[in-house]
Biopython code that builds the backbone (N, CA, C, O; Angstrom):
import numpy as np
from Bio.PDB.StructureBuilder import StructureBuilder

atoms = [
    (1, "UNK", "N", (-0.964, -48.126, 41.398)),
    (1, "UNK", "CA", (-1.193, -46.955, 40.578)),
    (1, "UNK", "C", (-1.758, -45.827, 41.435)),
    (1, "UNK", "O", (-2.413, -46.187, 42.413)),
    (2, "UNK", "N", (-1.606, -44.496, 41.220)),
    (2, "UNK", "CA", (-1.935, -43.753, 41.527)),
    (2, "UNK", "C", (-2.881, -43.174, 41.169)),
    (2, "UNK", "O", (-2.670, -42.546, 40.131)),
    (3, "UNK", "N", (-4.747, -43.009, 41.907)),
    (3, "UNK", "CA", (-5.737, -42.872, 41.085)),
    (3, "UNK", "C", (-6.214, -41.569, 41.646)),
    (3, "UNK", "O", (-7.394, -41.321, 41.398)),
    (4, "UNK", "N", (-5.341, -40.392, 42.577)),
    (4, "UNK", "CA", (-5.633, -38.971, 42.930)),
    (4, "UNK", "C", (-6.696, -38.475, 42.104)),
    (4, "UNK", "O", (-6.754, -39.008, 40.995)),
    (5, "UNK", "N", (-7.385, -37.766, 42.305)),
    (5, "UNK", "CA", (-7.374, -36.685, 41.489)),
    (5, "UNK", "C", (-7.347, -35.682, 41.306)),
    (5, "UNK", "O", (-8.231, -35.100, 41.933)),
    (6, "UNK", "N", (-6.464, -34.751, 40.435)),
    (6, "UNK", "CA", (-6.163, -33.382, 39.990)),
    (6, "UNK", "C", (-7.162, -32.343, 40.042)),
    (6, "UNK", "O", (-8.174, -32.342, 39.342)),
    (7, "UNK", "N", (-6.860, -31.477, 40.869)),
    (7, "UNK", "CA", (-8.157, -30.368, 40.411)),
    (7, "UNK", "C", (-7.416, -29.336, 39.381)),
    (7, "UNK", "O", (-6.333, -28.827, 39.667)),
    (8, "UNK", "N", (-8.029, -29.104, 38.287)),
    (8, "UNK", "CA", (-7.702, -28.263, 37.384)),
    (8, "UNK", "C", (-8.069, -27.283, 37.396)),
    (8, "UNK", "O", (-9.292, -27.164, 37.465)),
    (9, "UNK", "N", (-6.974, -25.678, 37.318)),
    (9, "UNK", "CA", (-7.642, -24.768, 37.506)),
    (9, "UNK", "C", (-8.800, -24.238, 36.233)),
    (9, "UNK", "O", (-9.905, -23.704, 36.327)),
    (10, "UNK", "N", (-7.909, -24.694, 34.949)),
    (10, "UNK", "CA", (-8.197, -24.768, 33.321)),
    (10, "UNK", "C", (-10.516, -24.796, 33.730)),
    (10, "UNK", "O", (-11.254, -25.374, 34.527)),
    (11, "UNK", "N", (-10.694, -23.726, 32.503)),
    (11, "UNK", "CA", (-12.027, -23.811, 32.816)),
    (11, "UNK", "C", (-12.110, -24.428, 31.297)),
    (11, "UNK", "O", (-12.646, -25.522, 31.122)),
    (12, "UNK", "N", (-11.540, -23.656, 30.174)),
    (12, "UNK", "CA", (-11.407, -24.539, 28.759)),
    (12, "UNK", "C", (-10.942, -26.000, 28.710)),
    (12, "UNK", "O", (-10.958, -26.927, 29.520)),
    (13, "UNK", "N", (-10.634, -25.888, 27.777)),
    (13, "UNK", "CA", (-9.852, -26.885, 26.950)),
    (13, "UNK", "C", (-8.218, -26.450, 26.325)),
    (13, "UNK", "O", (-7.788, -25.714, 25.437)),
    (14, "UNK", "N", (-7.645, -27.364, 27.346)),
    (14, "UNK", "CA", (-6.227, -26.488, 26.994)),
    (14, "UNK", "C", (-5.028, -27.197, 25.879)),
    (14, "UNK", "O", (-5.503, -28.203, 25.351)),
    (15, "UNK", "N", (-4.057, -26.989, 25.565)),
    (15, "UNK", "CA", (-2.913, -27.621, 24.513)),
    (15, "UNK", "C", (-2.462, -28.823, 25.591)),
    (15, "UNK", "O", (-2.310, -28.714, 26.808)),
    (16, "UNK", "N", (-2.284, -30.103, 24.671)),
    (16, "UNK", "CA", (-1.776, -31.206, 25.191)),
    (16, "UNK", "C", (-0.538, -31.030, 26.175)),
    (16, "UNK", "O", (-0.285, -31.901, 27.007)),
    (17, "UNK", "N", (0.074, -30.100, 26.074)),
    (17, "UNK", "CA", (1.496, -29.961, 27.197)),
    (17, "UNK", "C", (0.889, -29.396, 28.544)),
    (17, "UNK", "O", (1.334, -29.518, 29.685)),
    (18, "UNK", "N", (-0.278, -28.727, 28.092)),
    (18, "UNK", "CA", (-0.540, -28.962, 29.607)),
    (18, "UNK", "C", (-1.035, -29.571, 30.708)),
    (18, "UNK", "O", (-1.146, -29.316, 31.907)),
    (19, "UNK", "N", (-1.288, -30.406, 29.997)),
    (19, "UNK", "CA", (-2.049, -32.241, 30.306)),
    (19, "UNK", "C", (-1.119, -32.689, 31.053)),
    (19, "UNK", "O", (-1.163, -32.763, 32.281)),
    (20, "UNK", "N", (0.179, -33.159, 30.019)),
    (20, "UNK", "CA", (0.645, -33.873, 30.133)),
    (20, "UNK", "C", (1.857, -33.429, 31.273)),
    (20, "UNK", "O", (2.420, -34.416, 31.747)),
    (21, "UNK", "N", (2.387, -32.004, 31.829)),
    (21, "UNK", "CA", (2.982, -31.487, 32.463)),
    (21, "UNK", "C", (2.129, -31.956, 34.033)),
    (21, "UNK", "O", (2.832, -32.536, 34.860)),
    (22, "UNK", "N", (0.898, -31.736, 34.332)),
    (22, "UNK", "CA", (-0.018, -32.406, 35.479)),
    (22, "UNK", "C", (0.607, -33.651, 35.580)),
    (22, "UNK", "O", (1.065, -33.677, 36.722)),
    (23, "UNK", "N", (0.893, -34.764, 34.976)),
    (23, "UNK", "CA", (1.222, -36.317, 34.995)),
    (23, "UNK", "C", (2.539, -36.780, 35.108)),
    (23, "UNK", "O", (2.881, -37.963, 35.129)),
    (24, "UNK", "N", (3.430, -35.569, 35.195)),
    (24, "UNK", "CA", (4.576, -35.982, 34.849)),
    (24, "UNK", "C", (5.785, -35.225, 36.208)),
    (24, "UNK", "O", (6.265, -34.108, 36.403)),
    (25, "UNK", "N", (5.854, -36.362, 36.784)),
    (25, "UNK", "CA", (6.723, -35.675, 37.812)),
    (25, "UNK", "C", (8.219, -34.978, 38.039)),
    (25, "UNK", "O", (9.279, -35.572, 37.837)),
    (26, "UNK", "N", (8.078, -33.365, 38.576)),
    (26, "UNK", "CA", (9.318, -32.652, 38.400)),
    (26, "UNK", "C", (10.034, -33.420, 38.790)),
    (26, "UNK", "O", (10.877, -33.667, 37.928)),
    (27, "UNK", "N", (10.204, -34.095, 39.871)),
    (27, "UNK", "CA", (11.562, -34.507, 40.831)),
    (27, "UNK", "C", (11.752, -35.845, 40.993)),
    (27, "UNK", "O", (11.360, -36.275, 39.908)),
    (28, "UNK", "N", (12.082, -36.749, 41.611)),
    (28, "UNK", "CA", (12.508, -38.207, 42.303)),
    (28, "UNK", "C", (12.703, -38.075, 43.481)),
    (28, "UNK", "O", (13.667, -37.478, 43.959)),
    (29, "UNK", "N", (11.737, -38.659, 44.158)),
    (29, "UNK", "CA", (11.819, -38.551, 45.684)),
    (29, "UNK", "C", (12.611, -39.812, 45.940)),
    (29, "UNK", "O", (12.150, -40.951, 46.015)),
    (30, "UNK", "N", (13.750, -39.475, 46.050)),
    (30, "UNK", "CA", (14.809, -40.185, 46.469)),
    (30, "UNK", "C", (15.166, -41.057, 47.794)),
    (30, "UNK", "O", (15.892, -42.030, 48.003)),
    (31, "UNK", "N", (14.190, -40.132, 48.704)),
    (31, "UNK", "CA", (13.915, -40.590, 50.091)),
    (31, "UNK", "C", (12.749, -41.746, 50.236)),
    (31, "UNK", "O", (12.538, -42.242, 51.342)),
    (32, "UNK", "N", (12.196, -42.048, 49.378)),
    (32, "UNK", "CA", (10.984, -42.956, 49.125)),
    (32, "UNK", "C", (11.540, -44.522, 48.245)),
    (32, "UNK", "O", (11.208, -45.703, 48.339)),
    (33, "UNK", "N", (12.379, -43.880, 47.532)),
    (33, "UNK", "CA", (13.572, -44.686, 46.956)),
    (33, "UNK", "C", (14.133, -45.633, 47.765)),
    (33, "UNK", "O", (13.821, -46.821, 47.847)),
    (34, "UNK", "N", (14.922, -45.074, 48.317)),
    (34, "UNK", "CA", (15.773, -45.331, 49.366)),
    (34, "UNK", "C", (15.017, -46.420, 50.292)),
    (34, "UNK", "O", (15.446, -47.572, 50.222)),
    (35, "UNK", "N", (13.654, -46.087, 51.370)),
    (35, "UNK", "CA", (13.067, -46.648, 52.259)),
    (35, "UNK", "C", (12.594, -47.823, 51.344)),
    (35, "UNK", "O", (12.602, -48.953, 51.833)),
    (36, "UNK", "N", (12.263, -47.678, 50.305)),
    (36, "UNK", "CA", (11.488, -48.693, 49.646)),
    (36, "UNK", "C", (12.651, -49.583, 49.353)),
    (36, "UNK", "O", (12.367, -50.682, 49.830)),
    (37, "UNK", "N", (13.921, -49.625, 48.745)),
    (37, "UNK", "CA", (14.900, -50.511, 48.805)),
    (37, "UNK", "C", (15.487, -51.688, 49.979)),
    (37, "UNK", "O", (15.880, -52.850, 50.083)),
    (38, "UNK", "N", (15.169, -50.202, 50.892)),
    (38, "UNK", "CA", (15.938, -50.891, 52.219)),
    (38, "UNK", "C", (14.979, -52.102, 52.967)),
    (38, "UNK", "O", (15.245, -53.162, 53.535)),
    (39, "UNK", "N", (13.678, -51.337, 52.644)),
    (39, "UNK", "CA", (12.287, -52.907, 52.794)),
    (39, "UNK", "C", (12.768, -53.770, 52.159)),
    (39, "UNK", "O", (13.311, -54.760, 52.649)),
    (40, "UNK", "N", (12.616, -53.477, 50.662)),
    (40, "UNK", "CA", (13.003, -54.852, 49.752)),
    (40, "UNK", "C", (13.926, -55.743, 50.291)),
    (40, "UNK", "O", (13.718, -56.956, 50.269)),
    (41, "UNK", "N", (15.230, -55.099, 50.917)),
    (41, "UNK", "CA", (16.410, -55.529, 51.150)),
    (41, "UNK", "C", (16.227, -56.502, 52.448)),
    (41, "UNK", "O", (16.987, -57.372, 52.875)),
    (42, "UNK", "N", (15.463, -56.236, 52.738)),
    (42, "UNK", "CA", (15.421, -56.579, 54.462)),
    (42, "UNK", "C", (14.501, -57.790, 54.166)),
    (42, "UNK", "O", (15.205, -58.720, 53.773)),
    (43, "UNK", "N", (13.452, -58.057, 54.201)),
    (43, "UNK", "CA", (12.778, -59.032, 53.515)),
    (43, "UNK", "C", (13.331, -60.432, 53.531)),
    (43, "UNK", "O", (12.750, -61.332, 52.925)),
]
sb = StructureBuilder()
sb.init_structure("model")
sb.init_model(0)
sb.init_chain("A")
sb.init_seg("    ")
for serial, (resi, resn, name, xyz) in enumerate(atoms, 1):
    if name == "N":
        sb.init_residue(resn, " ", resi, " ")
    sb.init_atom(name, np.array(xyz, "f"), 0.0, 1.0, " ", f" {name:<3s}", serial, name[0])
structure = sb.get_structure()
């Protein structure tokens, strides 16, 4: 698990989407994918 933590710029209390937009990743690092398969594979 990933236990980072976020620095928030938010000084309030903000609407749940913007919570949940912090936790939720834009992309798929595909390249991490990939290396991590090719371990598995090799093994």
């Amino acid at each position: 698990m990933n236990f980072d933590e976020v620095a928030s710029p938010a000084a309030t209390l903000q609407r749940l989407e913007y919570y949940t937009r912090l936790f939720i990743p834009d992309t798929i690092d595909k390249g991490r994918i990939y290396d991590l398969t090719m371990k598995i594979n090799n093994c």
